[in-house]
GUDRENLUM-678323 format. One record per residue (C-alpha): residue number from 1; residue in three letters; x, y, z negated. Coordinates in pm, 1 decimal. Layout:
<recs>
{nr->NUM rest->Ala xx->X yy->Y zz->Z}
...
</recs>
This chain:
<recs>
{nr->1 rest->Unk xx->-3335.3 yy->416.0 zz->4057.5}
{nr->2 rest->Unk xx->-3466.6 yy->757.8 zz->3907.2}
{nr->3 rest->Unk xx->-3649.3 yy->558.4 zz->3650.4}
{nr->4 rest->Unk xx->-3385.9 yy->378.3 zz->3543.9}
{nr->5 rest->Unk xx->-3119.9 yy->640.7 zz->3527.8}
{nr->6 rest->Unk xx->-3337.8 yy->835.8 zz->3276.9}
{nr->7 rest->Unk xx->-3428.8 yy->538.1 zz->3095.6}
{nr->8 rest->Unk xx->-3049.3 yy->482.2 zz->3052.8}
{nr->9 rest->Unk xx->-2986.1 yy->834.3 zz->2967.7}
{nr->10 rest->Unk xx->-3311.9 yy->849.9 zz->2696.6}
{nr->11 rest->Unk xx->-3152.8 yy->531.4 zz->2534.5}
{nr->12 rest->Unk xx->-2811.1 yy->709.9 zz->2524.6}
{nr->13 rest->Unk xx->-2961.8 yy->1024.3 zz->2387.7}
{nr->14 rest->Unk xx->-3137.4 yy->796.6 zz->2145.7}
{nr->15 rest->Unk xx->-2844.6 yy->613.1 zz->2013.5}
{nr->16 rest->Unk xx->-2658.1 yy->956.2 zz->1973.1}
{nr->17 rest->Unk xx->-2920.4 yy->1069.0 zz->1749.7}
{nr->18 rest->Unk xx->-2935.3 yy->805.4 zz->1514.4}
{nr->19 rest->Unk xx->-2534.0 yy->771.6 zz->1511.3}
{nr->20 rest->Unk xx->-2259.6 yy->922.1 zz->1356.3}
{nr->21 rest->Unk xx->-1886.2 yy->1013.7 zz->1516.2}
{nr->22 rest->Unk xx->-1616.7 yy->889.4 zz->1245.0}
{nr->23 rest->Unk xx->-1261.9 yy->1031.1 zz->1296.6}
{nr->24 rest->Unk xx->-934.3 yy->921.4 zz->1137.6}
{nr->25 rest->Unk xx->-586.7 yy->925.6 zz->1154.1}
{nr->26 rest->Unk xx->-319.0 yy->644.2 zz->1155.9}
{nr->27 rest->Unk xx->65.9 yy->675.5 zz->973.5}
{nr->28 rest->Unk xx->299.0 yy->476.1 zz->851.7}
{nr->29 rest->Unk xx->436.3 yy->541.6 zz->479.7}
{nr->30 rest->Unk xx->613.3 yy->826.4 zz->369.0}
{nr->31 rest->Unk xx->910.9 yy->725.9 zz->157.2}
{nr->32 rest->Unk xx->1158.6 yy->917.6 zz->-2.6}
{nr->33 rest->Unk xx->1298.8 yy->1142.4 zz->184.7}
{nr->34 rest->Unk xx->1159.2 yy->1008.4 zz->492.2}
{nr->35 rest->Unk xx->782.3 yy->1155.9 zz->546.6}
{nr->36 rest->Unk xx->509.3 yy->937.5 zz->739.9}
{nr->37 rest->Unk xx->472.3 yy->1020.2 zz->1092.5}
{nr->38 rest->Unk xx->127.0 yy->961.2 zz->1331.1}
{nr->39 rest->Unk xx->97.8 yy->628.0 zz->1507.4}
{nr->40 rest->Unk xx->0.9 yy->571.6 zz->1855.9}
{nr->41 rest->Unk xx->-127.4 yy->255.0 zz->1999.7}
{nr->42 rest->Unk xx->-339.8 yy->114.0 zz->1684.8}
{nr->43 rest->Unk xx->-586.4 yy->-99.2 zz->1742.7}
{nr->44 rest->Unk xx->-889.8 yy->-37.4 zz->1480.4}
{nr->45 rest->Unk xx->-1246.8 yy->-262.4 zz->1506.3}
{nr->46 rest->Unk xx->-1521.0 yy->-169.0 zz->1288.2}
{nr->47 rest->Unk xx->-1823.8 yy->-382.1 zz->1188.6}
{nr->48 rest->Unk xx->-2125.0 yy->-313.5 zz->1321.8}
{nr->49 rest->Unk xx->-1891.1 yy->-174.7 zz->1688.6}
{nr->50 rest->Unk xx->-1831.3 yy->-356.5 zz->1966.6}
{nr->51 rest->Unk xx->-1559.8 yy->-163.0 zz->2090.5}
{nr->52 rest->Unk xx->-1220.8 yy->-140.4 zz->1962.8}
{nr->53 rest->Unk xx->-1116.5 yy->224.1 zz->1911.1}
{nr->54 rest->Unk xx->-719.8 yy->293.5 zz->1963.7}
{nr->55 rest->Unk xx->-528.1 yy->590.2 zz->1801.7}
{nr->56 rest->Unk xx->-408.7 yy->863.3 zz->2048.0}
{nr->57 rest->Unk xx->-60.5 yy->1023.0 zz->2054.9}
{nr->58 rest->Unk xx->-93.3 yy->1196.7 zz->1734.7}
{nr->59 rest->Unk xx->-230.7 yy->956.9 zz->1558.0}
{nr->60 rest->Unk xx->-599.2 yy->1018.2 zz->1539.4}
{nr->61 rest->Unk xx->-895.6 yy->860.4 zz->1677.4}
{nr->62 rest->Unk xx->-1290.3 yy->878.9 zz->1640.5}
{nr->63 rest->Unk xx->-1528.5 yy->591.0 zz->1613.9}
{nr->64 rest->Unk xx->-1905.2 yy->589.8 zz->1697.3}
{nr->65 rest->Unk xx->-2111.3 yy->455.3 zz->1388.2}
{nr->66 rest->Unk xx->-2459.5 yy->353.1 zz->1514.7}
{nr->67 rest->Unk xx->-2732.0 yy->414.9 zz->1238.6}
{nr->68 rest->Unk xx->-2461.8 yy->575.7 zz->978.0}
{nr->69 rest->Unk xx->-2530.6 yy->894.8 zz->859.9}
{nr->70 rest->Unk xx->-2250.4 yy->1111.9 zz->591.2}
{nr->71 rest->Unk xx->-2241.1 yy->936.6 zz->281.3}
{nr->72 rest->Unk xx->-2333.7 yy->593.7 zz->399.4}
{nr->73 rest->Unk xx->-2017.3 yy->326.3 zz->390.2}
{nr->74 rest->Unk xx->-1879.0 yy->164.3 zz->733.8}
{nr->75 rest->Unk xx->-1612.4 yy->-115.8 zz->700.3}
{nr->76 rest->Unk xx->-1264.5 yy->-181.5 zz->918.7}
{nr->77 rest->Unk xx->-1240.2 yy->-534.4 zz->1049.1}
{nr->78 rest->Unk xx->-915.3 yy->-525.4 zz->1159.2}
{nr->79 rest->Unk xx->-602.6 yy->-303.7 zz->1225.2}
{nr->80 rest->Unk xx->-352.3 yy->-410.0 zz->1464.4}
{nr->81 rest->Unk xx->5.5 yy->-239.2 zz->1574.3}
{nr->82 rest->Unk xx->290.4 yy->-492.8 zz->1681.2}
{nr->83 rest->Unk xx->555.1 yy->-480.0 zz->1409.7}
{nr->84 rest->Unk xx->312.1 yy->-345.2 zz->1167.2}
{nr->85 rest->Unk xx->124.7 yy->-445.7 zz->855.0}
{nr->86 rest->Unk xx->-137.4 yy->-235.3 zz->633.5}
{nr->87 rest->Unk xx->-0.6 yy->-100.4 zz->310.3}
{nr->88 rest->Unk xx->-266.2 yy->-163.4 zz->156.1}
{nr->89 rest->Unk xx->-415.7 yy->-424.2 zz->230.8}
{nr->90 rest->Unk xx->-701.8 yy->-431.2 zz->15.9}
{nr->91 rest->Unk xx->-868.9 yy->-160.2 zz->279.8}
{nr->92 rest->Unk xx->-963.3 yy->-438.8 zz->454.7}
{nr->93 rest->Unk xx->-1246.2 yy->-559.2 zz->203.8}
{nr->94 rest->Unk xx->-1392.8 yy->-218.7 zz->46.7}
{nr->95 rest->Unk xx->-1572.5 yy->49.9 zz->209.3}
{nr->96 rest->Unk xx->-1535.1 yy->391.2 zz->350.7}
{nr->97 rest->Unk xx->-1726.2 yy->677.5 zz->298.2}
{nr->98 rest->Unk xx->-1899.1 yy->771.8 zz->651.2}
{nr->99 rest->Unk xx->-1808.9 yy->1159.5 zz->668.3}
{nr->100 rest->Unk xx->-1858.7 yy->1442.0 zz->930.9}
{nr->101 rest->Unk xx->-1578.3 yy->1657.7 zz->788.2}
{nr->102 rest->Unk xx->-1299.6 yy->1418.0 zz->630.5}
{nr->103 rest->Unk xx->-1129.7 yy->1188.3 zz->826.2}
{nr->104 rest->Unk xx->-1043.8 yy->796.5 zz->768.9}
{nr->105 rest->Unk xx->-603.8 yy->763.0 zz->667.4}
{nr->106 rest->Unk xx->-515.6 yy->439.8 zz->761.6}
{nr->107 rest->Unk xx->-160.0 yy->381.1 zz->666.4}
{nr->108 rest->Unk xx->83.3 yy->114.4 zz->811.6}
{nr->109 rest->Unk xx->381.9 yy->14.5 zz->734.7}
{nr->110 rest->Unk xx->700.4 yy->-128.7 zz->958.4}
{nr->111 rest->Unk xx->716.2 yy->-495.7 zz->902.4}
{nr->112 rest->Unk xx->1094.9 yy->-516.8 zz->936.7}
{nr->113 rest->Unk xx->1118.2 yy->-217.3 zz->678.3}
{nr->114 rest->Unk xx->890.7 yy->-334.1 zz->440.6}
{nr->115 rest->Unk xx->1109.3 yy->-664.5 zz->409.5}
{nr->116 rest->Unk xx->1454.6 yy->-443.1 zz->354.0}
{nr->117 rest->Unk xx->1264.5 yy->-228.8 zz->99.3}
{nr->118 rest->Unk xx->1137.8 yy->-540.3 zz->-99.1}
{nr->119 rest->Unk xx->1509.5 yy->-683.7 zz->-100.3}
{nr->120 rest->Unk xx->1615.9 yy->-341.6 zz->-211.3}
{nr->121 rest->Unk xx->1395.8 yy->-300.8 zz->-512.9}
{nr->122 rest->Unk xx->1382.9 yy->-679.9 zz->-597.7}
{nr->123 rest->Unk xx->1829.4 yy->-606.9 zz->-621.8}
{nr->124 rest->Unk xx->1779.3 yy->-349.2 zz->-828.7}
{nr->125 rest->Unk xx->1556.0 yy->-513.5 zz->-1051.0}
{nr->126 rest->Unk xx->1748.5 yy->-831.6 zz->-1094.4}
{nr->127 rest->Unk xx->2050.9 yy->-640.7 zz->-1159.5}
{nr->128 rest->Unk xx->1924.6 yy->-402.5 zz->-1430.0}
{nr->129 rest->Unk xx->1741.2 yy->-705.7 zz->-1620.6}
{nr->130 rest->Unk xx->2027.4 yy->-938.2 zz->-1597.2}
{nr->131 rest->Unk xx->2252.7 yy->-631.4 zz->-1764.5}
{nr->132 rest->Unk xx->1980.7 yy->-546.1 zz->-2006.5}
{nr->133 rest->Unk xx->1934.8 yy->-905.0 zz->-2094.7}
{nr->134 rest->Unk xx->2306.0 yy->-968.2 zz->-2140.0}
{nr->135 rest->Unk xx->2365.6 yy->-672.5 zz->-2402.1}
{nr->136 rest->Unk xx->2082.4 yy->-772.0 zz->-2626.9}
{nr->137 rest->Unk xx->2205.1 yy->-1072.5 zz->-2619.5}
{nr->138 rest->Unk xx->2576.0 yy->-993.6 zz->-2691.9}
{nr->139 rest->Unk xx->2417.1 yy->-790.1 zz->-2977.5}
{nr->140 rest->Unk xx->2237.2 yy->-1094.6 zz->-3120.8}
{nr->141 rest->Unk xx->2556.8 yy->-1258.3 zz->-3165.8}
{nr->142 rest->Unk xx->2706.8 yy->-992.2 zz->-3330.3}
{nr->143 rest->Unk xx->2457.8 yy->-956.2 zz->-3566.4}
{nr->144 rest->Unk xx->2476.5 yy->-1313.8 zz->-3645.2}
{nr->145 rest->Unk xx->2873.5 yy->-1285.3 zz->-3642.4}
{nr->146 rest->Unk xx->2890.6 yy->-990.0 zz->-3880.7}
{nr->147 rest->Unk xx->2647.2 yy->-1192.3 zz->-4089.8}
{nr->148 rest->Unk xx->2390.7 yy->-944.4 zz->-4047.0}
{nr->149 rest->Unk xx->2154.5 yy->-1203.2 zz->-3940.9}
{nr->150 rest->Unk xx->2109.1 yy->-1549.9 zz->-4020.1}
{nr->151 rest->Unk xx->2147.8 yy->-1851.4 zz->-3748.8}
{nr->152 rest->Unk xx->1732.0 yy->-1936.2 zz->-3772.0}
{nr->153 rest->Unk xx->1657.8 yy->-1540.1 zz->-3743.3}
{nr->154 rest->Unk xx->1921.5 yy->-1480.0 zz->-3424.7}
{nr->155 rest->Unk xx->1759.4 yy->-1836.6 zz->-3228.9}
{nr->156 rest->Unk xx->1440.8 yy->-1646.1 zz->-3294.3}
{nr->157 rest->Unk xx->1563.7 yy->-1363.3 zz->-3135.2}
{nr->158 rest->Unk xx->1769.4 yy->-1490.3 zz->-2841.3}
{nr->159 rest->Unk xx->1458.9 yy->-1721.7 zz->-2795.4}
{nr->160 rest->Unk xx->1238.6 yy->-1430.1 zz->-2725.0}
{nr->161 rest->Unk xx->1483.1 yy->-1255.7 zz->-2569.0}
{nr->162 rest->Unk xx->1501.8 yy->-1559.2 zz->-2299.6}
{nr->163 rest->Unk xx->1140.4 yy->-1558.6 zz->-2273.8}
{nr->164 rest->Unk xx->1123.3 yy->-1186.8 zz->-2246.2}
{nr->165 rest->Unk xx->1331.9 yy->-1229.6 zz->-1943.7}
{nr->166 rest->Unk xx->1181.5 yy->-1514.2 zz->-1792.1}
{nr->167 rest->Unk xx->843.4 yy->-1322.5 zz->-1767.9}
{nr->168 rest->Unk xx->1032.6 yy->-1001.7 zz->-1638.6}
{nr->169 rest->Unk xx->1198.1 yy->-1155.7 zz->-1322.9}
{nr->170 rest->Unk xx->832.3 yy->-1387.0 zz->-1236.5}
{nr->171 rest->Unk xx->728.0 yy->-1060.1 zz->-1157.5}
{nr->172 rest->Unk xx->977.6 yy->-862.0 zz->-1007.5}
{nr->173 rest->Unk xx->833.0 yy->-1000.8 zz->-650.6}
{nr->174 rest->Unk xx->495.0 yy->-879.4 zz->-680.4}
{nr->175 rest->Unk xx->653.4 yy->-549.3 zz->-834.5}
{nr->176 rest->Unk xx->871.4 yy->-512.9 zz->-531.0}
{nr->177 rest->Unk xx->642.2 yy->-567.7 zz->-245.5}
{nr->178 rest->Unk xx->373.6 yy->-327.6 zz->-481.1}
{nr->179 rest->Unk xx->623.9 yy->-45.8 zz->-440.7}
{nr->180 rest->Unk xx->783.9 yy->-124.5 zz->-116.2}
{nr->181 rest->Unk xx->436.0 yy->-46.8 zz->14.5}
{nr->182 rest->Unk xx->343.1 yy->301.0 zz->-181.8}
{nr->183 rest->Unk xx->317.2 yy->568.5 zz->36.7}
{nr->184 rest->Unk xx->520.6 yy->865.4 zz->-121.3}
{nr->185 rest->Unk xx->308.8 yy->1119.9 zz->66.3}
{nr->186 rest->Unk xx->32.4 yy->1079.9 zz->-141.8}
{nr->187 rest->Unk xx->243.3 yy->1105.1 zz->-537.0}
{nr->188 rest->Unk xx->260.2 yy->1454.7 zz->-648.3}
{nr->189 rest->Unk xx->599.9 yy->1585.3 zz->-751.1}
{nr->190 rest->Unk xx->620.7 yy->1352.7 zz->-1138.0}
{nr->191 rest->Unk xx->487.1 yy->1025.0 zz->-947.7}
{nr->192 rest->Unk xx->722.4 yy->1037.6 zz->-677.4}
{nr->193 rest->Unk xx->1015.4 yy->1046.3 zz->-933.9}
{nr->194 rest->Unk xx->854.7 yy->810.0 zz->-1189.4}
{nr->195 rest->Unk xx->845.2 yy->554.9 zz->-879.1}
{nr->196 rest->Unk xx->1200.4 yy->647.7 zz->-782.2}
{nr->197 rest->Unk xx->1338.8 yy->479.3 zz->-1107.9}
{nr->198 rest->Unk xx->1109.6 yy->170.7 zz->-1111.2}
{nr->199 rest->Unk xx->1291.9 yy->120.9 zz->-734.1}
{nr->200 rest->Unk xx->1577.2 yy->243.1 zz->-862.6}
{nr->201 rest->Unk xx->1545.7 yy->-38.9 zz->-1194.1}
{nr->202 rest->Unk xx->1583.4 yy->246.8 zz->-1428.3}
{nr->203 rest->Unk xx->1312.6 yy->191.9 zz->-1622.3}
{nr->204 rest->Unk xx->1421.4 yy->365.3 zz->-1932.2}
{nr->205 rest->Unk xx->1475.7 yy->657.2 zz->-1741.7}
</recs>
């Protein structure tokens, strides 16, 4: 029994030599006017762990990275919270840098919210193009009316203006669910109003 005991405890003490402790911290976005808050309950697995680690109270949680040392790259396998998605979800398939001293952010976002802030932004969008599209194109056929123009030169026009359109609104669904899922905590003061007009569909502004 003694033999075994301080086997098991030599193999421990080995493993914690040759490992590193990985901490992090789980949110949800910050939007405007509404800052991220910590997220409890998050299930996180990590390649190369055979535990899942889940974030405490506040948020936080630490992971132990056998054979990892600061510097070297460890990769999330999954992140799980009922009623949550990752906002980016691209985190998935790159690497983090294994650190002693700065924590992992993982940041989720509210499925249910995510879906009204995509409708939001996607309105906004539509309505601002459609408006924009329809002035150009009642100034086309003035042009052409006050025989400013002539009839080949404003088809040209309302041709590309048409087009213009049509490639504007096949995108405005990627463009929505891109900004529905920025985390405003992390824009400094310029960003966060810059991506207050694209949600807003004042792009001019």
């Amino acid at each position: 029994m003694k033999r075994c005991l301080v086997a098991s405890l030599l193999s421990m003490l080995f493993i914690w030599a040759f490992a590193q402790v990985q901490v992090g911290y789980v949110k949800t976005i910050g939007r405007p006017n509404k800052p991220g808050r910590p997220l409890a309950g998050v299930t996180l697995r990590f390649r190369g762990v055979v535990n899942a680690v889940t974030s405490a109270k506040d948020g936080t949680f630490s992971v132990l990275l056998v054979d990892k040392k600061d510097g070297d790259a460890c990769h999330l396998m999954s992140v799980v919270k009922r009623g949550y998605e990752l906002a980016d979800r691209g985190c998935l398939s790159r690497g983090y840098v294994v650190s002693s001293s700065v924590p992992i952010q993982i940041v989720l976002v509210s499925t249910i919210e995510l879906e009204k802030e995509r409708q939001r932004i996607e309105r906004n969008a539509y309505r601002v193009a459609e408006k924009n599209y329809n002035k150009k194109k009642t100034d086309v056929e003035k042009q052409l009316a006050d025989m400013e123009i002539t009839k080949e030169a404003s088809r040209l026009r309302l041709e590309q203006l048409e087009k213009s359109y049509q490639n504007y609104m096949s995108l405005v669904s990627d463009m929505a669910d891109r900004y529905a899922r920025t985390d405003y905590d992390q824009l400094d003061s310029i960003d966060v109003e810059i991506n207050k007009c694209i949600e807003e569909g004042e792009l001019e502004k």
